[in-house]
C-alpha positions as YAML, in Angstrom:
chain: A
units: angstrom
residues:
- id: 1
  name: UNK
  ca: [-59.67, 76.86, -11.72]
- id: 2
  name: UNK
  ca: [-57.68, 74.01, -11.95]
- id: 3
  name: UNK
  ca: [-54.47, 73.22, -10.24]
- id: 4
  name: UNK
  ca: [-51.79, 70.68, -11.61]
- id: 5
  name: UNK
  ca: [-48.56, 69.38, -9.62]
- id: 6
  name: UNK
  ca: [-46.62, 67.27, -11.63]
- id: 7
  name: UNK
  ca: [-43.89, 64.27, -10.53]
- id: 8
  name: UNK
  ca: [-41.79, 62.47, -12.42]
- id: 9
  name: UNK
  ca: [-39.70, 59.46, -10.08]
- id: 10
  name: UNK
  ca: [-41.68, 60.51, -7.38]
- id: 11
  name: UNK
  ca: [-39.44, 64.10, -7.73]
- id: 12
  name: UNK
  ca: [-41.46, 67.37, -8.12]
- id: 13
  name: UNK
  ca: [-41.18, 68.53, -11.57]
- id: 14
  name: UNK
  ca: [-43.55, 71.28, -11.65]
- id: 15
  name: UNK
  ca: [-47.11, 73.40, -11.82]
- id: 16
  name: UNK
  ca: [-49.45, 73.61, -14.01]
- id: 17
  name: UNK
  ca: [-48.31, 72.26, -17.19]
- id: 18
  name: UNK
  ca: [-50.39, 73.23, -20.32]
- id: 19
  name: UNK
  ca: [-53.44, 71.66, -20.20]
- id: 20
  name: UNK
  ca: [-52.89, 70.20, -24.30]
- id: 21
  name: UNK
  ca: [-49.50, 68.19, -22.50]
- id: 22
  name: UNK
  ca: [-51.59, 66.24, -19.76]
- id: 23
  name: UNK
  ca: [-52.54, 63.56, -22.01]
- id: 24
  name: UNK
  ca: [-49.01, 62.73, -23.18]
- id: 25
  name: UNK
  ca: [-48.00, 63.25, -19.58]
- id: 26
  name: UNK
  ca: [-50.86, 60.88, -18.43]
- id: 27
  name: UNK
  ca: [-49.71, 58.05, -20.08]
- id: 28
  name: UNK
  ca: [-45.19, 58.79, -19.77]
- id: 29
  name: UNK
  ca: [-43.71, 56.25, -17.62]
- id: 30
  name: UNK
  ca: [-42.86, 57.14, -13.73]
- id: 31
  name: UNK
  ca: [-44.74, 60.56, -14.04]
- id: 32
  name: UNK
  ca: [-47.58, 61.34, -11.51]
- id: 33
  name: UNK
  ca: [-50.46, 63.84, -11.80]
- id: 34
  name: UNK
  ca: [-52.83, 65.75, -9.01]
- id: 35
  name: UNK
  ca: [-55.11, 67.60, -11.05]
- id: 36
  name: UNK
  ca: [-57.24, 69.60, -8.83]
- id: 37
  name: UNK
  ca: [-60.48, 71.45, -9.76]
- id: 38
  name: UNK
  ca: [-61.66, 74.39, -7.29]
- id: 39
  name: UNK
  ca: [-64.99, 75.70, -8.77]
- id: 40
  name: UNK
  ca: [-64.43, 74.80, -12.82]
- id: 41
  name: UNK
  ca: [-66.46, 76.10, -15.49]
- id: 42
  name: UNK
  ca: [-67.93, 73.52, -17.75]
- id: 43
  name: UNK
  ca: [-65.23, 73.95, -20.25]
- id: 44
  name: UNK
  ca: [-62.48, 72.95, -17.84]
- id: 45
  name: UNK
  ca: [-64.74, 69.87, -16.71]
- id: 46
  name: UNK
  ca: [-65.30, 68.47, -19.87]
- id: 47
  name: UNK
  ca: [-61.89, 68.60, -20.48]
- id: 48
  name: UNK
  ca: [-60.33, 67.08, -17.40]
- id: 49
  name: UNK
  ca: [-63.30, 64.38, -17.24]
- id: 50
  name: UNK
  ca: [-64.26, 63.57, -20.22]
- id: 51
  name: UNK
  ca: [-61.26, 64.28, -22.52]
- id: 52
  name: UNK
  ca: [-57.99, 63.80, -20.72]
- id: 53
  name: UNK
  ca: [-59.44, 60.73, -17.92]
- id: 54
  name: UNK
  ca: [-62.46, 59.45, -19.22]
- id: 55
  name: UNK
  ca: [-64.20, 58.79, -16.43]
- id: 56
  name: UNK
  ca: [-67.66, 57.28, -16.12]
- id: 57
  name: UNK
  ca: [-70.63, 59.08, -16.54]
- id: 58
  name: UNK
  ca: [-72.28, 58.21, -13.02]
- id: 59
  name: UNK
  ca: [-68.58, 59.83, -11.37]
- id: 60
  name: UNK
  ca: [-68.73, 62.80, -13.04]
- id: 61
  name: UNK
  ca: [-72.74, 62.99, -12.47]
- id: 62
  name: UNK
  ca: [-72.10, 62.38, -9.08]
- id: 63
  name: UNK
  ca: [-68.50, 65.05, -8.55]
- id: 64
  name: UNK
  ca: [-70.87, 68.18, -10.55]
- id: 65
  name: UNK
  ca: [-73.86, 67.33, -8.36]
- id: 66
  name: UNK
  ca: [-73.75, 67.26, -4.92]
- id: 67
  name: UNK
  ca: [-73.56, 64.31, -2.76]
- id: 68
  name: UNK
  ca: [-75.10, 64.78, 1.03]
- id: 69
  name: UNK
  ca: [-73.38, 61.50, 2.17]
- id: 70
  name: UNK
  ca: [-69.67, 60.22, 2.03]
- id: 71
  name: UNK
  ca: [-69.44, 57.02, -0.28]
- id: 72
  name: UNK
  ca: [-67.09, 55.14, -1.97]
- id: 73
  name: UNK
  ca: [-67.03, 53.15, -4.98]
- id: 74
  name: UNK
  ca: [-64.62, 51.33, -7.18]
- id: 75
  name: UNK
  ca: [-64.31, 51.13, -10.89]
- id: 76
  name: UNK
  ca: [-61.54, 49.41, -13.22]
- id: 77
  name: UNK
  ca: [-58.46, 51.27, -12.89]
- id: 78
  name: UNK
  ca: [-59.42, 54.01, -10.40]
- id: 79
  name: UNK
  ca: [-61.49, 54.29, -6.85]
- id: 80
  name: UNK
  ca: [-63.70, 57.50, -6.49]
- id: 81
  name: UNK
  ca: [-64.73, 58.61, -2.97]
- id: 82
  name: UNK
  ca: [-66.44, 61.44, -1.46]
- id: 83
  name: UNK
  ca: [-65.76, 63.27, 1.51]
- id: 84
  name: UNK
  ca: [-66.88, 66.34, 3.19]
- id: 85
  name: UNK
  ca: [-64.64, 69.09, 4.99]
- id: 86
  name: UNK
  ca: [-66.41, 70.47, 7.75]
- id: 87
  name: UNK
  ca: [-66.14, 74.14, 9.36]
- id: 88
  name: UNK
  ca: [-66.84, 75.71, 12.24]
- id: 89
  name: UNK
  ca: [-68.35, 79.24, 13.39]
- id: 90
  name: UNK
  ca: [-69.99, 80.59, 16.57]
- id: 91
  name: UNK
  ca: [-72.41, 82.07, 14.19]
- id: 92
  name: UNK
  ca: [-72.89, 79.47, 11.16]
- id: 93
  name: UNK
  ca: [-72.05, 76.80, 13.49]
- id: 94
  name: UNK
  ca: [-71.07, 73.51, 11.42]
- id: 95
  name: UNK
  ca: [-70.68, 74.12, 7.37]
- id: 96
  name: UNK
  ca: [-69.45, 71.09, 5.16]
- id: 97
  name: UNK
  ca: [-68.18, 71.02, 1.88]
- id: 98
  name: UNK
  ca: [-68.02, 68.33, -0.21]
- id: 99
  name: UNK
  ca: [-64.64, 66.97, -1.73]
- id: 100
  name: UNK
  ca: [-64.59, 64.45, -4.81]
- id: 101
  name: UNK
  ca: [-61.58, 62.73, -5.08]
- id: 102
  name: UNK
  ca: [-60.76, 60.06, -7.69]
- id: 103
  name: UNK
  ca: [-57.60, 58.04, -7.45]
- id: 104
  name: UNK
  ca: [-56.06, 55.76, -10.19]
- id: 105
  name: UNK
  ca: [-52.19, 54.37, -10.39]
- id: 106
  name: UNK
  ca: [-50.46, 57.41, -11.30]
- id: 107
  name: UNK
  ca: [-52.69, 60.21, -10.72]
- id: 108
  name: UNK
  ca: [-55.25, 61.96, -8.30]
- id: 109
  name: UNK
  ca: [-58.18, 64.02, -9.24]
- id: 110
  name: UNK
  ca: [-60.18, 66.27, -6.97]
- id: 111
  name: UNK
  ca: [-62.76, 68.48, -7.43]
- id: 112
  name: UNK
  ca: [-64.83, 71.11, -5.34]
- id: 113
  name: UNK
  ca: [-66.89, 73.70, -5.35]
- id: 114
  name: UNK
  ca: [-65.78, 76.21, -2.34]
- id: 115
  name: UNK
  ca: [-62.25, 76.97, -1.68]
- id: 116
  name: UNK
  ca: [-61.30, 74.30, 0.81]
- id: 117
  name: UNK
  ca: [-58.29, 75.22, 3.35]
- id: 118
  name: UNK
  ca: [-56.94, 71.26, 3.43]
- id: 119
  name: UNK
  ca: [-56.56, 71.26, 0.34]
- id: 120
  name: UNK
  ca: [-54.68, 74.71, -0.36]
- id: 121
  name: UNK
  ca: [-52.47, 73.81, 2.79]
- id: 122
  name: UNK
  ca: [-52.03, 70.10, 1.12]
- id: 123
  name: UNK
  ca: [-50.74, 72.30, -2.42]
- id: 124
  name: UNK
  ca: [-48.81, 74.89, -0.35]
- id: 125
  name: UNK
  ca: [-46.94, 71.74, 1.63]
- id: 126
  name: UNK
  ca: [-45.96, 70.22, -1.46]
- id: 127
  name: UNK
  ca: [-44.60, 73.53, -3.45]
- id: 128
  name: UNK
  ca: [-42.90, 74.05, -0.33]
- id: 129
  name: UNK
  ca: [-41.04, 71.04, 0.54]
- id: 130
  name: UNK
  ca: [-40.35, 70.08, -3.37]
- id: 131
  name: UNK
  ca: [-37.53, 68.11, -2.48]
- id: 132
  name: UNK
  ca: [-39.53, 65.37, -0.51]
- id: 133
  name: UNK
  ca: [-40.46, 62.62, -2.78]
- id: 134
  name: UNK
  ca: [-43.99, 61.22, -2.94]
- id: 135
  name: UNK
  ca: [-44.10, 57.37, -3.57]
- id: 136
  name: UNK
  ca: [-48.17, 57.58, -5.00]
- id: 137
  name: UNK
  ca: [-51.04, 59.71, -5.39]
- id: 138
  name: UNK
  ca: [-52.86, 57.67, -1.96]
- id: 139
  name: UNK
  ca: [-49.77, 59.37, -0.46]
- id: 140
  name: UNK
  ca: [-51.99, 62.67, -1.95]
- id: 141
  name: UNK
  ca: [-54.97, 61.40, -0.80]
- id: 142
  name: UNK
  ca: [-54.29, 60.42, 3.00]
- id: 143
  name: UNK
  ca: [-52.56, 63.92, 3.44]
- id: 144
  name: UNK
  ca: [-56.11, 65.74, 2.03]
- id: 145
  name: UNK
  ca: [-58.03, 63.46, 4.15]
- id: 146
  name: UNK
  ca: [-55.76, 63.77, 7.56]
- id: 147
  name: UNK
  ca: [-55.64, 67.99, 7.29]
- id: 148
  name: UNK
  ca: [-60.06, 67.70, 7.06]
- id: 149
  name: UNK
  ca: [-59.56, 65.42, 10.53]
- id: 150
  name: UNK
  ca: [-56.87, 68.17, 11.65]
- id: 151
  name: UNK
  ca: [-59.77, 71.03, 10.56]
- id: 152
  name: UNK
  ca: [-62.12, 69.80, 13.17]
- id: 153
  name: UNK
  ca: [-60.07, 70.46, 15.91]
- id: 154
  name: UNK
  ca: [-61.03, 74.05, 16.51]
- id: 155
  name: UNK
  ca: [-64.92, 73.27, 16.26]
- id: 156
  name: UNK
  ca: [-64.25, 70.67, 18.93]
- id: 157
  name: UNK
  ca: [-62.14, 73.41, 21.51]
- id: 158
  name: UNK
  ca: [-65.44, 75.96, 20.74]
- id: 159
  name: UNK
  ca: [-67.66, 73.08, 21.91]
- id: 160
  name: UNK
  ca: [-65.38, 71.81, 24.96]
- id: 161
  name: UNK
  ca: [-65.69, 75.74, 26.08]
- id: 162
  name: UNK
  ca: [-69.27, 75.42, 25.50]
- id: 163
  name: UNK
  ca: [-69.13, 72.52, 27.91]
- id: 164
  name: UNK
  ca: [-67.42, 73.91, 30.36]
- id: 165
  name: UNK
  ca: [-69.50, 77.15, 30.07]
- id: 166
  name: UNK
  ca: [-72.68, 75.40, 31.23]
- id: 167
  name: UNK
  ca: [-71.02, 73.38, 34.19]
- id: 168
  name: UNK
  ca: [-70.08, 76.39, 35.31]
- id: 169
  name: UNK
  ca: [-73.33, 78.21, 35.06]
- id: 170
  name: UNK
  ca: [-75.08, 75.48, 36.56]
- id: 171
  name: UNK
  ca: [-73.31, 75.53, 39.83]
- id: 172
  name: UNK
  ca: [-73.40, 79.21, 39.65]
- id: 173
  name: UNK
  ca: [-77.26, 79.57, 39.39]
- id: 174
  name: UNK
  ca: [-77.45, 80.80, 35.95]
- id: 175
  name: UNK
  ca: [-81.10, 81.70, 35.03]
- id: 176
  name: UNK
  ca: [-82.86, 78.75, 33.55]
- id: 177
  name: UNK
  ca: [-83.72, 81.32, 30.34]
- id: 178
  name: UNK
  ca: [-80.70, 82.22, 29.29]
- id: 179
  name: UNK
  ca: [-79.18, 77.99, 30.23]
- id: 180
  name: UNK
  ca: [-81.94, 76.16, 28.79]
- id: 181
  name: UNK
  ca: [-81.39, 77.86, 25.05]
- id: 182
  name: UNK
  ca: [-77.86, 77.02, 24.89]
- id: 183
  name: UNK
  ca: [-78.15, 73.36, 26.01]
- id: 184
  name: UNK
  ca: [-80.59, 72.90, 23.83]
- id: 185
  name: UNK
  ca: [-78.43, 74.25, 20.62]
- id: 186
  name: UNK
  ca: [-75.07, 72.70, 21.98]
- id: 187
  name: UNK
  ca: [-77.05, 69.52, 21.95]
- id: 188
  name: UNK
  ca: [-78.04, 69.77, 18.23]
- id: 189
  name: UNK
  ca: [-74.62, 70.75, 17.42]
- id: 190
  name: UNK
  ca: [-73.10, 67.55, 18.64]
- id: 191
  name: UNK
  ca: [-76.12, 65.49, 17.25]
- id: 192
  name: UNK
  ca: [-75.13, 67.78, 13.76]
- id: 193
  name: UNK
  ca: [-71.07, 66.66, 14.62]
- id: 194
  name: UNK
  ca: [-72.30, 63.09, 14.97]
- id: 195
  name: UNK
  ca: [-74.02, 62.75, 11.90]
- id: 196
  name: UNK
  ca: [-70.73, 64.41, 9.90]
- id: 197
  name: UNK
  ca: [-68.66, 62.39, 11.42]
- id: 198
  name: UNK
  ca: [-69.99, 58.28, 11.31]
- id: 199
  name: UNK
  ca: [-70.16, 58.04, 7.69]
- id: 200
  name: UNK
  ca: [-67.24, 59.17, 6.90]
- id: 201
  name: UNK
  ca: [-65.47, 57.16, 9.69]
- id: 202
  name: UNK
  ca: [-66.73, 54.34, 8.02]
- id: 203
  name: UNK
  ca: [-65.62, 55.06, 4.95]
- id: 204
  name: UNK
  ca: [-62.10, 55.75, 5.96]
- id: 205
  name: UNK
  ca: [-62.17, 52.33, 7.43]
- id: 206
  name: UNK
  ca: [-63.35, 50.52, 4.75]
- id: 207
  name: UNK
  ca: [-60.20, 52.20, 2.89]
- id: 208
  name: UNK
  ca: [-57.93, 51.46, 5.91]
- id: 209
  name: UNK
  ca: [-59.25, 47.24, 5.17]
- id: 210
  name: UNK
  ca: [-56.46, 47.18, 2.26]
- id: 211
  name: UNK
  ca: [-59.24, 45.84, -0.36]
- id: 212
  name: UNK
  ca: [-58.39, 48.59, -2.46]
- id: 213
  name: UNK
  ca: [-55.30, 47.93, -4.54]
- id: 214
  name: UNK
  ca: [-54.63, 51.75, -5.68]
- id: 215
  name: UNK
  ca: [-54.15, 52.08, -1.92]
- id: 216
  name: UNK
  ca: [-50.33, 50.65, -1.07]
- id: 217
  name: UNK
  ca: [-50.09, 48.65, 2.32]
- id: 218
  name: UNK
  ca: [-47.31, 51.21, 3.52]
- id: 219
  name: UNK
  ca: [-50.55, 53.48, 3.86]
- id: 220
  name: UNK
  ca: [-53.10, 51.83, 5.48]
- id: 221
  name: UNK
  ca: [-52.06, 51.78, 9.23]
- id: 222
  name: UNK
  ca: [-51.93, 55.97, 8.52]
- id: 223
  name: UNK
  ca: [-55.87, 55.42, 7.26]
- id: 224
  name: UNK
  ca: [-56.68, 52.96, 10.50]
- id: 225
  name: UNK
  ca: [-55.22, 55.85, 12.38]
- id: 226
  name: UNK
  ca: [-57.39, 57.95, 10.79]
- id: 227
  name: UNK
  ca: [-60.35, 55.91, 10.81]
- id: 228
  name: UNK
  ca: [-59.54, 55.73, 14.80]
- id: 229
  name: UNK
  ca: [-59.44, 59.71, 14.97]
- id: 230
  name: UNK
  ca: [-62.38, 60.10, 13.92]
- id: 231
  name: UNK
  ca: [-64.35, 57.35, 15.69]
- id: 232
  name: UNK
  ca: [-62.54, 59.42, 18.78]
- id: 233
  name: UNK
  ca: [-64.35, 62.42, 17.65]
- id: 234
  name: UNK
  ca: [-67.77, 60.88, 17.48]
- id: 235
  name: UNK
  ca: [-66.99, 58.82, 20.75]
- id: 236
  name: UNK
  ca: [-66.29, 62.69, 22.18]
- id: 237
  name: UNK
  ca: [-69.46, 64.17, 20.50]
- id: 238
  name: UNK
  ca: [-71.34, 61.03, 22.40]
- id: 239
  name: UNK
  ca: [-69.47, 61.93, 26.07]
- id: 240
  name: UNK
  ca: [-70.49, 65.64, 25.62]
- id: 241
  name: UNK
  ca: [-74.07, 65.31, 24.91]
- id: 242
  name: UNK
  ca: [-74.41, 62.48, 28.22]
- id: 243
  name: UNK
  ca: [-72.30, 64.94, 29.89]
- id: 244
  name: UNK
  ca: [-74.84, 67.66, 28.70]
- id: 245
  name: UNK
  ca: [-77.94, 66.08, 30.00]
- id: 246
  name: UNK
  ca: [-75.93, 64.82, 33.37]
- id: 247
  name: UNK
  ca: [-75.46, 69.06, 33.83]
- id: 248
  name: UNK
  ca: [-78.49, 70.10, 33.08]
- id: 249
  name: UNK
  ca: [-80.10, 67.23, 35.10]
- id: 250
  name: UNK
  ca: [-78.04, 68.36, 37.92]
- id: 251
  name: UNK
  ca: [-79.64, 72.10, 37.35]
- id: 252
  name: UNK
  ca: [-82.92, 71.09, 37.24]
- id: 253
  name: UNK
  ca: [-82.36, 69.02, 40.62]
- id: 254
  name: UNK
  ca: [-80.77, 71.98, 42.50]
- id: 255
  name: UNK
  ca: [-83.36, 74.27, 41.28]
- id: 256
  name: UNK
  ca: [-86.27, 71.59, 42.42]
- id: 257
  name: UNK
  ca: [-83.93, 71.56, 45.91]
- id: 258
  name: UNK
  ca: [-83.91, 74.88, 46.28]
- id: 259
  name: UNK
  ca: [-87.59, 75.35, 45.53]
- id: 260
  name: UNK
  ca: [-87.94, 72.76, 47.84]
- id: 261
  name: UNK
  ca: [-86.37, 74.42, 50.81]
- id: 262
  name: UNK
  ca: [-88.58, 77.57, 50.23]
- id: 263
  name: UNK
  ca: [-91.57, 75.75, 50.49]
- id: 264
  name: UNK
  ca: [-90.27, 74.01, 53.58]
- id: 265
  name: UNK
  ca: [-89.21, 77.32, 55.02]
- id: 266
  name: UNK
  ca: [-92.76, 79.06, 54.20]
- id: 267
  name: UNK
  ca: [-94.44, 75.67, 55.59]
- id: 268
  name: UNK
  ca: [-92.78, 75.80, 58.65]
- id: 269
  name: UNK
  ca: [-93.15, 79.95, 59.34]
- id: 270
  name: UNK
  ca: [-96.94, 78.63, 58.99]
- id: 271
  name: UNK
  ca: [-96.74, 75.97, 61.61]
- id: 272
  name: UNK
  ca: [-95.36, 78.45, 63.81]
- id: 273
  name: UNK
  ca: [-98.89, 80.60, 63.59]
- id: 274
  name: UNK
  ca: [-100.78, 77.72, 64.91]
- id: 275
  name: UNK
  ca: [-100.34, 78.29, 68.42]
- id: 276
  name: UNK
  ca: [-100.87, 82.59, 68.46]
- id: 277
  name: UNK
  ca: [-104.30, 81.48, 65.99]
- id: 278
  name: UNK
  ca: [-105.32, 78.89, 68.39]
- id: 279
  name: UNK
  ca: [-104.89, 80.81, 71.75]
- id: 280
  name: UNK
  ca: [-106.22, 83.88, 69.99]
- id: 281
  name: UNK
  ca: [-109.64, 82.27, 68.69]
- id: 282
  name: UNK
  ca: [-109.82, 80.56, 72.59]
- id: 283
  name: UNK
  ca: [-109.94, 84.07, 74.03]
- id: 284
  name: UNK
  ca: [-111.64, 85.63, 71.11]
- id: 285
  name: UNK
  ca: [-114.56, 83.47, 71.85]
- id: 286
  name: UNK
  ca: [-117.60, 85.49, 72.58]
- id: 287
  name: UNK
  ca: [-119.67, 83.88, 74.87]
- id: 288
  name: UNK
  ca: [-121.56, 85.51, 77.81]
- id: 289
  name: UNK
  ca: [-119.83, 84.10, 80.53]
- id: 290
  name: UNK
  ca: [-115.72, 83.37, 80.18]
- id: 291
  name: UNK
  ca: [-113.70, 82.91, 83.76]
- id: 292
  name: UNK
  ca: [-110.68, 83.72, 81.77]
- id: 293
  name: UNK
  ca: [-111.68, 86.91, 80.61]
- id: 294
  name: UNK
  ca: [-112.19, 88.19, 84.52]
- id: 295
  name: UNK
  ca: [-108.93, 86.98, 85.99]
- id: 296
  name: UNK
  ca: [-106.23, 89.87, 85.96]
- id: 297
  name: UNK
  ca: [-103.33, 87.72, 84.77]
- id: 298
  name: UNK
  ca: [-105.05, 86.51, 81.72]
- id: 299
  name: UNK
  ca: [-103.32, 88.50, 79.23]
- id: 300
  name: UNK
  ca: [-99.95, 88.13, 80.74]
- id: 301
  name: UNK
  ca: [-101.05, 83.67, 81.06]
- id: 302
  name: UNK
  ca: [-101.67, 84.48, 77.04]
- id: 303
  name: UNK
  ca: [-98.85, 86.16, 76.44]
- id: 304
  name: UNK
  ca: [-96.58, 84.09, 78.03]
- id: 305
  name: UNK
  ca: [-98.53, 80.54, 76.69]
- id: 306
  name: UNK
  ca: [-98.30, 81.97, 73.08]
- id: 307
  name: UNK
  ca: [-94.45, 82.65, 73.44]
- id: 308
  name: UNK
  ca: [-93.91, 79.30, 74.76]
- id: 309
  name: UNK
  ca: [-95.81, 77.52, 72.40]
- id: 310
  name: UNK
  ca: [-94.21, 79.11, 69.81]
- id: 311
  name: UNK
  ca: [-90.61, 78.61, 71.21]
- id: 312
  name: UNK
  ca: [-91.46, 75.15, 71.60]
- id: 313
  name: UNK
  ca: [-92.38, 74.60, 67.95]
- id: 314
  name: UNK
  ca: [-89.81, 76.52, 66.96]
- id: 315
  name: UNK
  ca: [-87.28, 74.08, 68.89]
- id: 316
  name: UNK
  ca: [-89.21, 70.89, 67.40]
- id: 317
  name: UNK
  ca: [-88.48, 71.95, 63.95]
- id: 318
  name: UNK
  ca: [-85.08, 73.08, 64.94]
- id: 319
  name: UNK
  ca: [-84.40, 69.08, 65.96]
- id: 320
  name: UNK
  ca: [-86.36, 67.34, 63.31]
- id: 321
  name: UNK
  ca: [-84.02, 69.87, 60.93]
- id: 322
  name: UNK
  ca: [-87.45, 71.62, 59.29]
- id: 323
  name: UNK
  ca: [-86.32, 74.95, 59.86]
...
């Protein structure tokens, strides 16, 4: 399908013009095209790219096949980048789609394969407000490119709950088997968000440097302040995962703690047998002639040395804080 806005003195004129008028209109004076291509046929690629722009062979190899990193590149009279829109599910988890855009002096191209929701909300703002003038297509380009920053904000609220999720379960003794699976996923998602993210940070910067002259200077602090956004995003996808580890350091810790207190707790009930096992085996001692055994206050002496001994252990762990 392909979408068409049309400007002429930076005014909205119009949608979709016939498709057999684009080439006149291409080449009128003060008028300003985005063409935009949402899963074309063949037909409607050919004609956009080949017929009415005449791009170059390796752009429109690269915008029909699909590209698994951003880039940007820079031909004659236009400067063809690629980007990638990026959603978020609890159940897909991180999806991207990639956008192709191509910008010259008077017009912007761009071209994808899956409905994307920047760009629809980019259309619907325009046919909306048709009384706000638009100085260039970069104008076009940074508003595409600042509602795919604007899309990652709800991935990055399901991952800050995530976050808080497992600091909460740690302090709250949350099974190791149902904590240890969901650290281990949240951490892939953020290495996942980390790898979207850096390259096309970098290429927003290298488009917020001004070496491009399609882009106007009035634009590029709006692209450093994009390029910043999203070097905050991976600088908050780094925090997370250190903040991920730090948790789940500070579970295994408290569970080696608490393990540790049992053992010191069944250690020290043990201690407190010596004394009834070593006053038993004295007077369980079966030779022929024992004094102790005759004397009628032997088991009360036993009775009342086992007590003590044990009361007296008992108190020494009590001080030294084993028990």
């Amino acid at each position: 399908m392909i979408t068409t806005l049309l400007y002429r003195d930076h005014k909205f004129q119009g949608q979709n013009p016939p498709l057999e008028s684009l080439a006149a209109l291409r080449i009128e004076p003060n008028v300003m095209l985005w063409v935009d291509l949402s899963d074309p046929t063949p037909a409607e690629i050919k004609a956009i790219f080949e017929e009415l722009f005449a791009f170059h062979p390796l752009v429109i190899e690269d915008c029909v096949g699909d590209s698994p990193l951003p880039k940007l590149e820079s031909y004659d009279d236009y400067l063809y980048f690629v980007m990638h829109a990026v959603d978020y599910s609890k159940t897909d988890k991180f999806t991207t789609t990639e956008l192709d855009l191509i910008l010259g002096k008077n017009f912007l191209v761009t071209f994808h394969r899956q409905p994307l929701k920047p760009v629809q909300a980019a259309l619907d703002r325009c046919l909306r407000m048709p009384g706000v003038p638009v100085r260039g297509p970069d104008r076009f380009a940074h508003t595409l490119l600042d509602l795919m920053v604007d899309a990652y904000k709800p991935a990055l609220e399901e991952l800050r709950g995530e976050i808080e999720w497992i600091e909460s379960a740690v302090l709250a003794n949350v099974h190791s088997r149902e904590l240890f699976p969901r650290v281990v996923a949240l951490r892939k998602e953020l290495a996942q968000l980390r790898q979207i993210v850096r390259p096309q940070r970098e290429v927003a910067s290298e488009l917020a440097q001004g070496k491009a002259r399609l882009i106007r200077a009035t634009i590029l602090p709006y692209l450093r302040d994009l390029a910043e956004d999203l070097a905050h995003i991976e600088n908050q996808a780094v925090s997370w995962a250190d903040q991920l580890i730090l948790s789940f350091r500070v579970y295994l810790n408290k569970s080696s703690h608490e393990a540790n207190q049992g053992i010191r707790v069944l250690t020290a009930l043990t201690a407190l047998t010596i004394p009834p096992l070593l006053i038993g085996g004295w007077f369980g001692m079966n030779f022929a002639h024992m004094t102790e055994l005759d004397n009628r206050y032997s088991y009360p002496l036993a009775a009342i040395l086992t007590l003590a001994s044990i009361g007296a252990m008992a108190f020494f762990m009590r001080k030294r804080r084993w028990l």
